[in-house]
N, C-alpha and C positions, 0 to 999 in steps of 0.2 A: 504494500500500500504506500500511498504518501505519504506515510505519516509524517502530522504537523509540521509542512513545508513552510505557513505560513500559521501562525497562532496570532486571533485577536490579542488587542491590545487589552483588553479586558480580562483578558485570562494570561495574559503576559504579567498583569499587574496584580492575578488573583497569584499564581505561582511565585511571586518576588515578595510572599511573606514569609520566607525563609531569609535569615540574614545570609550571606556572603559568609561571613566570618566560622560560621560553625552552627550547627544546632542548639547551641544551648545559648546564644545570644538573646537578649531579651527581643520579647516580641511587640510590630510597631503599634505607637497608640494610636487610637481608632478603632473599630470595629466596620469591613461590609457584611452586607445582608447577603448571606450564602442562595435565599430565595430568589435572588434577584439575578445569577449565575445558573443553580443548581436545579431549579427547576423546568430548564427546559434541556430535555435532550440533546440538541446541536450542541449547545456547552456543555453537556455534563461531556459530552463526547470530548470536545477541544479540551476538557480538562484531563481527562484520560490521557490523550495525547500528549498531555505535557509532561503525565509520569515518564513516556517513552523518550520526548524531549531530552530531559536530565542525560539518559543514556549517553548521549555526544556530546555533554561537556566535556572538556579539554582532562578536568582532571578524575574522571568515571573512564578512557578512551585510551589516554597515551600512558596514566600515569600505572593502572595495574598491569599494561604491557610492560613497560620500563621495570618495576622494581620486582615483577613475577620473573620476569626471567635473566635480568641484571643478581637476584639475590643466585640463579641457580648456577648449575655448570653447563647450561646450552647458551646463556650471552655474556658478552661481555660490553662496555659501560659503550664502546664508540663515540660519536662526534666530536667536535672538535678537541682539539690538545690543548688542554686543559679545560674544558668549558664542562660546566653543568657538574660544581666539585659535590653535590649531595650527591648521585649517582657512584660517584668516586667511593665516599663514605660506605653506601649500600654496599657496592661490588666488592669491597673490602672487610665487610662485616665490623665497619666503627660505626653499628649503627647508634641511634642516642635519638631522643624525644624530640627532641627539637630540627630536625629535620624536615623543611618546610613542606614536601612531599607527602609525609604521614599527614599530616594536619587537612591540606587542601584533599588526598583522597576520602578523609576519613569527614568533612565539611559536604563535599561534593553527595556522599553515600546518604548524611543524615539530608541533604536537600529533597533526593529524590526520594525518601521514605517522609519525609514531611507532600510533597506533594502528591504521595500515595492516599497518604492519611489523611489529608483535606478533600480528596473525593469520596473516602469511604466514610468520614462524618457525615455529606451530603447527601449520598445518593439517593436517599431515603426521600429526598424531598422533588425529586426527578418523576416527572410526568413523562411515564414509559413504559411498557410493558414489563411484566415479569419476568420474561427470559432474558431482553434485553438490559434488564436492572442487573440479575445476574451474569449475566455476560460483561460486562463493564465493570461489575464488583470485582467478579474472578479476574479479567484484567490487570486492577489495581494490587490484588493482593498478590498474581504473581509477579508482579513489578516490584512490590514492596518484599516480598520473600527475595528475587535476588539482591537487592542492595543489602541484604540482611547477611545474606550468604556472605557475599564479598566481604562484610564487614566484620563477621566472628568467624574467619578463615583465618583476615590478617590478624584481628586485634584480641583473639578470645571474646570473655564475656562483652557487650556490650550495653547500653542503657536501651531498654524495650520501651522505644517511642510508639506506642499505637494509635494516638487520638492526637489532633492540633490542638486541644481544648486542655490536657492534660498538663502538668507543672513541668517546664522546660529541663528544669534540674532536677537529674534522678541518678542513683546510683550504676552501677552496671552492673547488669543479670549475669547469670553464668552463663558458659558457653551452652549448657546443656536447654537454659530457658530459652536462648536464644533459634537453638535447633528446634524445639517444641512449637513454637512461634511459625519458624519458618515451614515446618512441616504441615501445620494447622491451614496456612497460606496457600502453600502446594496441594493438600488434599481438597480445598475449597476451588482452585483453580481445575483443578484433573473434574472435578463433577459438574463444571458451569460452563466452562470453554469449548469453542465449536474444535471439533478434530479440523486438520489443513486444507483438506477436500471439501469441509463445509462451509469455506469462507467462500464471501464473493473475491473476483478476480480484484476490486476495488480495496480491499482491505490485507492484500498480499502481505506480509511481515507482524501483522498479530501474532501476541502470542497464544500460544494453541495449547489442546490437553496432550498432545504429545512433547509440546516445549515443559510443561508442567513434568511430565512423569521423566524424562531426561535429562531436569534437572535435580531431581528427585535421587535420580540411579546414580550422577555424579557425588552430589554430598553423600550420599550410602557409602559409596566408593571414599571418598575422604575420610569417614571414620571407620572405616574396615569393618562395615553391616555388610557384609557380603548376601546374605540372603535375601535382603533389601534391594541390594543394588543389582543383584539378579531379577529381582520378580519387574523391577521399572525398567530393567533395559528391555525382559524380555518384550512386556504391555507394549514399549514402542518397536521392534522389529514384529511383533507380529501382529503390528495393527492395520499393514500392508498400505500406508503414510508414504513410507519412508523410504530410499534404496541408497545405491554407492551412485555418485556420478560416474563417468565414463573412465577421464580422461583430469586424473589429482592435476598434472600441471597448470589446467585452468581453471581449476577450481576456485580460486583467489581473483575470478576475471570480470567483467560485467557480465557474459555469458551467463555464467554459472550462480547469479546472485539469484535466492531464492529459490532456487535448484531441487531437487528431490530429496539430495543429502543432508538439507539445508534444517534445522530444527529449530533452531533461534537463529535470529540473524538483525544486527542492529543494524536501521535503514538509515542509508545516508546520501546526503546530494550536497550539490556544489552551490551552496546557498548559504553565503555569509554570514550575512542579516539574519538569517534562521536559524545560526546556531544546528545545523544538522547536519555537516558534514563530517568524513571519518579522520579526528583529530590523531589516529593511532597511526594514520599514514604519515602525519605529521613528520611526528617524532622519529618515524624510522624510514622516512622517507631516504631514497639515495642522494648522498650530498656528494656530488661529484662538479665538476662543468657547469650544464644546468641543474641548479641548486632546485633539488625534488623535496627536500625535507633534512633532519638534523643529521642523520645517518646513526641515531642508536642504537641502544641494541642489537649489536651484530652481534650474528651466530659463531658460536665458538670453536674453538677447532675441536674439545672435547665432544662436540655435538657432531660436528661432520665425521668425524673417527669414530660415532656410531652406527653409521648407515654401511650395512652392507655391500660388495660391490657390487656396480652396476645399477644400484636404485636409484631410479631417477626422481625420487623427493630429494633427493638431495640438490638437485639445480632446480628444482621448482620451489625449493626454501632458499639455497645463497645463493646471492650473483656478486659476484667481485670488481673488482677496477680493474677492468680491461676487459670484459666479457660485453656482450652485446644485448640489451633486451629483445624482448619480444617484438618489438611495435622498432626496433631498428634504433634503440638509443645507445651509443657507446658511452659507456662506464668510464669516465675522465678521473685523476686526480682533479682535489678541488684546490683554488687557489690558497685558501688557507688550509694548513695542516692537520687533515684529521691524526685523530691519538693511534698509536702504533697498532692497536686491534679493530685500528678499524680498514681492513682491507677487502672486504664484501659486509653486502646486506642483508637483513632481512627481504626476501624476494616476494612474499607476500604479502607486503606494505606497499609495494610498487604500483605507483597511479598512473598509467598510460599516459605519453606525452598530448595527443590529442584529445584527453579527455583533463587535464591538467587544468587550472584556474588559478588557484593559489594553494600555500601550503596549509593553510587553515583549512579548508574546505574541501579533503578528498570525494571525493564521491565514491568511493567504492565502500557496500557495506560490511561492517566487520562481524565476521562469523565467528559466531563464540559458541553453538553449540551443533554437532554433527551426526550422523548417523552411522560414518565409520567410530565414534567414541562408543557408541553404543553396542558396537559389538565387540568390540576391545575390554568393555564394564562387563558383558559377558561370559567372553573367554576368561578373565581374570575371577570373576565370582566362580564358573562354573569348575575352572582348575583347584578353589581352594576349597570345594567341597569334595572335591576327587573322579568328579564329571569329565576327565583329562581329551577324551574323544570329543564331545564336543564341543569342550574349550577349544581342541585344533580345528575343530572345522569351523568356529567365528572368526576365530586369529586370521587361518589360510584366506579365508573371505576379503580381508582388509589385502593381505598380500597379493593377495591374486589380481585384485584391482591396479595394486601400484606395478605388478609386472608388465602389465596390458597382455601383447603380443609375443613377447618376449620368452621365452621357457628356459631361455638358459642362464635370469635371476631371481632370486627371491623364491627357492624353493621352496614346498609345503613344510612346513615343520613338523615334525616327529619324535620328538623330544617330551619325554615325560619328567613329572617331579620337580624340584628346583629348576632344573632345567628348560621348563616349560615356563616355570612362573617366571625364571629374568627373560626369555624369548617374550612372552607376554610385556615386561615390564619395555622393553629396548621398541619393543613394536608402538606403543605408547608414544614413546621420545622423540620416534623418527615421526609418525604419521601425524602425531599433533605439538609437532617442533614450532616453535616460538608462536605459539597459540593460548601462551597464557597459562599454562597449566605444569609444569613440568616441578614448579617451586611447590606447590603442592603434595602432587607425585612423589620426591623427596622425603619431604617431612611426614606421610601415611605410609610410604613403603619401610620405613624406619620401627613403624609398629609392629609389621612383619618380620624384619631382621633390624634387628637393634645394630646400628652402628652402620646402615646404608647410607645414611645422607651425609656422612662425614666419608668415609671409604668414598665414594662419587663424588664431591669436592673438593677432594685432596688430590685426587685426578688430574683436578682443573686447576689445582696451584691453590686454593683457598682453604688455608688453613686457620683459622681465624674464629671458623664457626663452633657456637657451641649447642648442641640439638635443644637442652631442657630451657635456655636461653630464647633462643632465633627462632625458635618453632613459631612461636607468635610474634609480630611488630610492636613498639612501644607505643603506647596510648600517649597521642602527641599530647607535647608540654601545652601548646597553646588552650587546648580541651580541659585538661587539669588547672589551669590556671582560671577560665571562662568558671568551671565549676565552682571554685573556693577550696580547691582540695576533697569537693564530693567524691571525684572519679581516682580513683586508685591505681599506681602502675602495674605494670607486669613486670614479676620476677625477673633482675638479673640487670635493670634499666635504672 
């Protein structure tokens, strides 16, 4: 769909009652009258749409790319020699509160759960049908479940904002209230929301009851509920939604957006003033000659020394200096000196020179949830109950796709036991390489074998890390300060 290309000014001005600064900022004086918005469907709609909005702020877009896979052993920091020294900090694990990064992601997350919760106060008062009330609700709450996700991934417990109404300063929940929450959210959404085929062509990029139960299967997967994360991956492969796209290298292409594979997919265009372009191209845009973007997060040499040979995700994720894109753009050194790792790019950030406009405003949408993850959440549940057979037949599924035509790489795997499960784990790293996920990955495969996420970043030269430490981000100083000392650090900070 388009979503919110253009939001009235009226709902631009309903949504900017969230301060800037953080959620716990006092809120402004004045009162509107929510009837005056919320009762009519068109707005209550615009106002949904602005939960989506939130999505392609700069710091919801570049900043959980940048520090998800900057903290792991698939990127490192890129762009310029010496610029952007909190990345520096991150890549090095001197991480510390004050970090201006933590704060604006952790501001950016409580925005779009505030204007979650200003439509689920309202909705009530919306002249609309019943299913359409529900369908708009479930919307919201799965919108507000993932900025919740993202949020007690990085920071543990966080403060359980549910209502606009309620006292801006509140303690932080534990991690576990916060999963309860987000689960409530997700199971509200899986029984309201149309399946992908029930949408009109006009509302293309909703999110659907298959986006709900696939994100569902992922946090399972994050806390090692494997039975969990089995029963949602299976609901979406076998709700017959879903498939592989053809042809991974263009997967990342205009072609391919909203694609079959496609589960979530945050929509983006080259509209400034809108605030809805893909800011993550930004950041890792190729900064070469013609200046495409910063050039961070380039993929690491730990990351390309785990592809197999012959797979060709590996040049559908880097493109270096001096390789040639797709669309005929040569890879130039830039005039100013990128940092020594930065010698290719992330190649799935890359925004076609003829579709190009400025660096704010990619157009290309970022795919954050797939339908190869979901059979990968598979093989991996099904291998840890000892399901080993058809754990290989989801894995080979993923593989088989990135071979194409090919037979003489990426052979079926056959590999039982540990064996299976790091083939499972490696298949992850390659297929959803600088996708956001990998930092995660780490920190949950460590529950599995204790001492994985340090053994894999020592790999990568980072010795620094300590698991009881790093597993969570520090609750930024600015938040603790906003509160009075309400909000509590994390261990080790």
């Amino acid at each position: 769909m388009k979503l919110n290309k253009i939001i009235s000014s009226i709902l631009l001005g309903l949504m900017s009652l969230s301060a800037c600064q953080g959620f716990l900022d006092r809120k402004p004086q004045g009162e509107f009258n929510p009837g005056m918005v919320f009762e009519s469907e068109t707005y209550t709609l615009l106002a949904v749409n602005g939960i989506y909005n939130q999505l392609n702020a700069y710091n919801l877009t570049s900043v959980p790319g940048l520090i998800g896979e900057i903290l792991s052993d698939d990127g490192n920091k890129g762009g310029r020699a010496g610029g952007n020294p909190d990345l520096n900090q991150i890549d090095y694990f001197n991480i510390h509160p004050n970090i201006p990064l933590f704060n604006n992601f952790w501001a950016g997350l409580y925005k779009g759960i505030y204007n979650a919760n200003l439509v689920l106060d309202n909705i009530h008062l919306t002249q609309t049908t019943e299913e359409m009330r529900n369908r708009m609700t479930a919307e919201a709450r799965f919108l507000r479940a993932f900025y919740y996700y993202q949020l007690t991934f990085y920071f543990g417990g966080v403060p359980a904002m549910t209502s606009t109404t309620e006292e801006q300063v509140k303690p932080r929940a534990s991690q576990e209230e916060i999963l309860e929450l987000i689960k409530e959210d997700l199971d509200f959404a899986m029984d309201h929301l149309p399946s992908r085929s029930e949408y009109p062509a006009a509302d293309m990029g909703r999110v659907t009851k298959g986006a709900a139960q696939a994100l569902s299967a992922r946090i399972a997967l994050y806390r090692n509920d494997m039975a969990t994360a089995k029963n949602m991956a299976m609901e979406v492969i076998h709700s017959g939604e879903y498939a592989l796209w053809e042809d991974y290298s263009t997967l990342w292409r205009n072609e391919a957006q909203n694609c079959q594979e496609s589960i979530f997919e945050i929509q983006a265009a080259s509209n400034l003033e809108a605030n809805v372009g893909n800011r993550w191209s930004q950041a890792q845009g190729l900064r070469s000659t013609r200046d495409l973007g910063w050039g961070m997060n380039c993929p690491s040499d730990a990351l390309l020394d785990a592809y197999e040979e012959g797979d060709p995700r590996k040049e559908a994720t880097y493109i270096a200096i001096g390789d040639t894109t797709f669309d005929g753009h040569f890879v130039n050194e830039p005039q100013n000196a990128n940092e020594p790792d930065s010698r290719g790019f992330n190649y799935k950030a890359y925004v076609p020179i003829d579709e190009f406009t400025n660096q704010e405003s990619g157009p290309i949408n970022l795919r954050e949830i797939r339908y190869a993850e979901m059979l990968l959440i598979a093989a991996e549940a099904l291998q840890a109950e000892g399901n080993e057979g058809e754990a290989r037949r989801y894995l080979n599924m993923v593989r088989a796709r990135a071979r194409g035509e090919n037979q003489q790489i990426l052979p079926d795997v056959t590999a039982s036991g540990t064996e299976l499960r790091h083939a499972i784990w490696n298949e992850r790293r390659v297929e959803l390489a600088m996708e956001r996920q990998r930092w995660f990955d780490l920190i949950r495969c460590d529950l599995v074998e204790p001492g994985y996420a340090a053994k894999m970043l020592e790999k990568h030269g980072k010795t620094a890390f300590d698991y009881e430490t790093h597993k969570l981000m520090p609750i930024p100083g600015n938040q603790i300060e906003i509160s009075n000392g309400v909000l509590v650090q994390n261990p080790g900070y």
